[in-house]
C-alpha positions as a printed Julia matrix, in Angstrom:
304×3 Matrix{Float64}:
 10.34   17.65  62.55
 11.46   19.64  65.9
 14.95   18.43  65.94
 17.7    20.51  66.26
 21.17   19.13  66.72
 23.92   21.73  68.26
 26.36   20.14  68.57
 27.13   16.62  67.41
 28.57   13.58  68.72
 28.51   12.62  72.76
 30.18   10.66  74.32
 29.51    7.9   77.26
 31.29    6.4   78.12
 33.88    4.12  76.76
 36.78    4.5   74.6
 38.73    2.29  72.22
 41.81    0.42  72.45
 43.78   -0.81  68.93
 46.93   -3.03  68.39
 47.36   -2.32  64.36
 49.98   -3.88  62.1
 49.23   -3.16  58.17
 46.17   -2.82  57.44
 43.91   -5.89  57.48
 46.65   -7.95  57.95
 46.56  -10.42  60.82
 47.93   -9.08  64.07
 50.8   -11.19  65.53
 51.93  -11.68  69.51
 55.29  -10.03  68.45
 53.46   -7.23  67.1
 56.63   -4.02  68.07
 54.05   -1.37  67.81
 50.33   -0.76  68.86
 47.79    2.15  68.16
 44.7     2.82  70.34
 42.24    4.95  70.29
 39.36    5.55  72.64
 36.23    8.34  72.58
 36.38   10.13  75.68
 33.97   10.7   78.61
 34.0    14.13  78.14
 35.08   17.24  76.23
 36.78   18.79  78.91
 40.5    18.95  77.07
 41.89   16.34  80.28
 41.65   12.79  78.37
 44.57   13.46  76.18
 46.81   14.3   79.07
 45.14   10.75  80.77
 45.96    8.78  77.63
 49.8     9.04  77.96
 50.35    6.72  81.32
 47.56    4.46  79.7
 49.89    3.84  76.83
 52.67    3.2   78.96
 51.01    0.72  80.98
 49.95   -1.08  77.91
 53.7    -0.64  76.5
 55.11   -2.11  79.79
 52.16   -5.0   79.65
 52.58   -5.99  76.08
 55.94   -5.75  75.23
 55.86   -3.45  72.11
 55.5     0.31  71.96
 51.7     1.67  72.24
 50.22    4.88  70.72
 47.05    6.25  72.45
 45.2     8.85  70.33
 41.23    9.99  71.28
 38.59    8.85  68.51
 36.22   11.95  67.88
 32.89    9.7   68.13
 31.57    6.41  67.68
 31.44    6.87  63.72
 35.07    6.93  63.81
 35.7     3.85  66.27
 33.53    1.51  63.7
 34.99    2.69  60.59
 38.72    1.92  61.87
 37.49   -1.67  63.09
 36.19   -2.23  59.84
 39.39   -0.88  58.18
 42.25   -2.47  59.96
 43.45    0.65  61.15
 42.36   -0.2   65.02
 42.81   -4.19  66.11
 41.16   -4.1   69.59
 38.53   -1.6   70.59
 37.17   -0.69  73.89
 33.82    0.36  72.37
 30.43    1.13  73.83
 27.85   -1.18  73.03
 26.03    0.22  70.26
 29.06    0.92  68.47
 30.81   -2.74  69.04
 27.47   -4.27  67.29
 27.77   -1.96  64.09
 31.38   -3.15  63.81
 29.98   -6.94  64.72
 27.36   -6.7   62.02
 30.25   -5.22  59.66
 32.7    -8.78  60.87
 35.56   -5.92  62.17
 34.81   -6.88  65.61
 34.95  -10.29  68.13
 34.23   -9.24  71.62
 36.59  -11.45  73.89
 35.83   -9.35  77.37
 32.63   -7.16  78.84
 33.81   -4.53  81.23
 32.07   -4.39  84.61
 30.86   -1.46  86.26
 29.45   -0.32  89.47
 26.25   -1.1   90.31
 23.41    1.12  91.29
 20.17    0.96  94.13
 17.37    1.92  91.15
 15.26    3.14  94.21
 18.0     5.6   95.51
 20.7     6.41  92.41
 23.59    5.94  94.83
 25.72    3.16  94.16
 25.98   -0.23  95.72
 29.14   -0.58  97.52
 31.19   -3.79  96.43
 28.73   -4.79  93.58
 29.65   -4.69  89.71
 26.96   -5.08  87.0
 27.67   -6.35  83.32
 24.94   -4.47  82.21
 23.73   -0.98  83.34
 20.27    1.25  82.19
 19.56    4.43  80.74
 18.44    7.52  82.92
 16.29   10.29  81.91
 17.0    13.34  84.5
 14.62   16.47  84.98
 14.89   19.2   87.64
 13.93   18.05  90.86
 11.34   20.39  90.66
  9.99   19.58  87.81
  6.46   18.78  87.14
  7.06   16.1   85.17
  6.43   12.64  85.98
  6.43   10.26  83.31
  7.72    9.54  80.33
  4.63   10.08  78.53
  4.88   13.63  80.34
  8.1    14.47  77.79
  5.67   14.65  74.49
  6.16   18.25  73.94
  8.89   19.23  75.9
 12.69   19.86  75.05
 15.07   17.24  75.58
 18.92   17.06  75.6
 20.21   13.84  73.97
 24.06   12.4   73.04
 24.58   10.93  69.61
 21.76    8.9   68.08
 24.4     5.74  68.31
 24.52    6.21  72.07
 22.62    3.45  73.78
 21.7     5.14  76.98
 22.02    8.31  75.42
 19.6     8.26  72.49
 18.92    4.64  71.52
 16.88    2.88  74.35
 14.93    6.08  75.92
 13.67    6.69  72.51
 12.75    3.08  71.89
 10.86    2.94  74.94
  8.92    6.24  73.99
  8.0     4.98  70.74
  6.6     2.05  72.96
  4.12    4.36  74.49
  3.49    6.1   71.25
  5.46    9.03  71.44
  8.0     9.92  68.49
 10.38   11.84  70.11
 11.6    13.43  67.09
  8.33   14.46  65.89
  6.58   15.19  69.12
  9.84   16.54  71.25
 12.49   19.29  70.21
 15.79   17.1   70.73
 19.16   19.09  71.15
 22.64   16.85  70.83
 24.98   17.77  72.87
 28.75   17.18  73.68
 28.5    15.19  76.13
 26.48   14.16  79.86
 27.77   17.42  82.14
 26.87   19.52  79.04
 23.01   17.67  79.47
 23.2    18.22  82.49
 23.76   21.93  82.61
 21.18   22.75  80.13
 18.55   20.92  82.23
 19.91   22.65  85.73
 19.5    26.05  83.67
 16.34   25.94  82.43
 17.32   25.25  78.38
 16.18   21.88  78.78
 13.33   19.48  80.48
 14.96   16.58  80.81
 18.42   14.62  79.56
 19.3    11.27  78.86
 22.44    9.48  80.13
 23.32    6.58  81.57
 22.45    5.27  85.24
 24.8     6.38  88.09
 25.51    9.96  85.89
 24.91   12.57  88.47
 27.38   10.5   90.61
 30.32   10.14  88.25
 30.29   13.6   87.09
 29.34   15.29  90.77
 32.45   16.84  90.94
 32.08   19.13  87.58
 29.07   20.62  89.53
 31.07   21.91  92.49
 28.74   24.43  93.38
 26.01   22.25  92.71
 24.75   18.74  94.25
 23.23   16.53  91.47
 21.53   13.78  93.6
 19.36   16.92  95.06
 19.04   19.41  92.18
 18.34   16.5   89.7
 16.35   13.71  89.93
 15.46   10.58  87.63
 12.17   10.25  86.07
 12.42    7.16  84.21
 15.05    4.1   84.24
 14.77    2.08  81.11
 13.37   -1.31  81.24
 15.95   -2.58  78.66
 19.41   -3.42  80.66
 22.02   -2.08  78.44
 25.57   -4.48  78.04
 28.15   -2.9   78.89
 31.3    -1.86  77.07
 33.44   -4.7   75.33
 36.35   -5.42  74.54
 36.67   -6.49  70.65
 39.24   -7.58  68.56
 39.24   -7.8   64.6
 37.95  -11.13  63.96
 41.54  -12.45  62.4
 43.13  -11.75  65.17
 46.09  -14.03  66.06
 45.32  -16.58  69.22
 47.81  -15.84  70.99
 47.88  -12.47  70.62
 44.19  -11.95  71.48
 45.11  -14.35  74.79
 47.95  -11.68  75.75
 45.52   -8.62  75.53
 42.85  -10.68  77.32
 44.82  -11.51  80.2
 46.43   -7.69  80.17
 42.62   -6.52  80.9
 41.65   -9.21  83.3
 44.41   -8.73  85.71
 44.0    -4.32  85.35
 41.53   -4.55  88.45
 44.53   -6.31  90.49
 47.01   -2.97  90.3
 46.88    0.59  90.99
 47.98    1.84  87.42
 45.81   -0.95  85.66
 42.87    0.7   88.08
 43.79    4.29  86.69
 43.61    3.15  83.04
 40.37    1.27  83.92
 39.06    4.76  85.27
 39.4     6.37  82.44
 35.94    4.67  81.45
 34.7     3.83  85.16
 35.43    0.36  84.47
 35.87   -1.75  87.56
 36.81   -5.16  85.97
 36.37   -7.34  83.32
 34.91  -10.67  82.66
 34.46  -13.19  79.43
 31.95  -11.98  77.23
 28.67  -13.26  76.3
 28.35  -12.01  72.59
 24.59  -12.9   72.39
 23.72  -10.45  74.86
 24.95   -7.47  72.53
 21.77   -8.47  69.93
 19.31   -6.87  72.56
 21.01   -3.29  71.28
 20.7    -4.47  67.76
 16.49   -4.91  68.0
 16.96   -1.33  70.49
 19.16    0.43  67.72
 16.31   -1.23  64.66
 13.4     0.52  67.25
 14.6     3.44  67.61
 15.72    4.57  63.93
 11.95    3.25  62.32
């Protein structure tokens, strides 16, 4: 096997929010203090700083003092659903179905995000998606073309529990017959802008990430313009869900009801919009649960 893993554990993004009491024990609507944790979008040392107003908006919302720590990767974010330690988790999709399949996690919202042209890459002004697809980025002068053009060549992925990172390119290779781990060299990386440089440089061939990347992370590349100097080579086929927002199944009612409402109505004021940013969500909406199995059979293709 060609795989060599730098460094471990990416991060898309999402995050994850928790109201905890003791334990497993079930979370009341007069809960007087709440933890959350989310993974950030990126490594770049700023998210901390970012998580304090986000706690004080949820403080100010919910009526009880909030605690906002950063989870180091998904691993983390499913183990503390399944412990009691987190109560509500804004999780990435592959992440929210291990806790699902583990009965930690109820998903009671689906954030929204902006949608993207496929033909052009630049988003579509006033549209939001529930669901979004995985990119694979080369050079834009790359001689590559396909994604049966990868077998061989080196390729910069996120963690192998990312969906749009690792999980649905790879599925889709296998599809065509290529293992990527056997017929690729794979490098894990931090996170997207650290794909991203090691493709720009010449380290790598191609990255995966999710769709609208180069646009949500232009501005780390200030001497650089992404929609030129990169360019997608394949969208997947799969549409990915996006993040949810999960609770632990025991939840109280009327608790749950109080957090759902706090997330519907972020989109309607400026600091609700800031918290939302801090995982380029633009809304939320009721969830469909059944939609999250599509990662299950994804995540079951990708690890045979």
């Amino acid at each position: 096997m060609k795989k060599k893993v730098v460094v471990c554990m990416a991060v898309l993004g999402l995050g994850l929010l928790a109201l905890a009491g003791c334990g497993k024990k079930e979370a009341s609507a007069d809960a007087k203090e709440l933890n959350v944790q989310f993974v950030p979008t990126n490594n770049d040392g700023s998210m901390e700083a970012k998580a304090k107003p986000f706690a004080q908006y949820l403080s100010e919302k919910l009526g009880c003092k909030v605690n906002v720590t950063l989870a180091t990767d998904y691993s983390t974010i499913v183990e503390a659903m399944a412990s009691g330690k987190v109560d509500i988790g804004i999780m990435p999709p592959a992440a929210y179905v291990q806790a699902r399949d583990q009965k930690a996690a109820e998903a009671i919202l689906t954030s929204q995000l902006g949608a993207y042209n496929h033909e052009t890459g630049l988003p579509e002004e006033g549209k939001l998606s529930g669901t979004f697809k995985g990119e694979v980025l080369v050079k834009a002068d790359s001689s590559l073309q396909t994604l049966e053009d990868l077998k061989g060549k080196r390729i910069a992925t996120l963690s192998p529990n990312s969906a749009s990172g690792y999980i649905y390119p790879v599925a889709e290779m296998k599809d065509l017959g290529i293992d990527p781990a056997k017929d690729c060299t794979l490098t894990t990386v931090n996170d997207i802008p650290s794909e991203m440089t090691a493709v720009l440089s010449g380290q790598q061939d191609a990255c995966f990430v999710f769709e609208g990347a180069r646009n949500v992370f232009a501005s780390k590349f200030s001497d650089q313009d992404l929609l030129k100097d990169l360019r997608v080579l394949y969208l997947t086929k799969g549409d990915i869900p996006n993040d949810a927002i999960a609770v632990q199944t025991d939840m109280e009612p009327e608790l749950k009801a109080k957090v759902k409402e706090v997330f519907l109505n972020m989109k309607n004021d400026e600091a609700g919009q800031e918290a939302m940013s801090l995982w380029n969500h633009k809304g939320y909406e009721e969830a469909d649960d059944s939609v999250y199995d599509t990662v299950k059979d994804y995540t079951a293709k990708a690890a045979e």
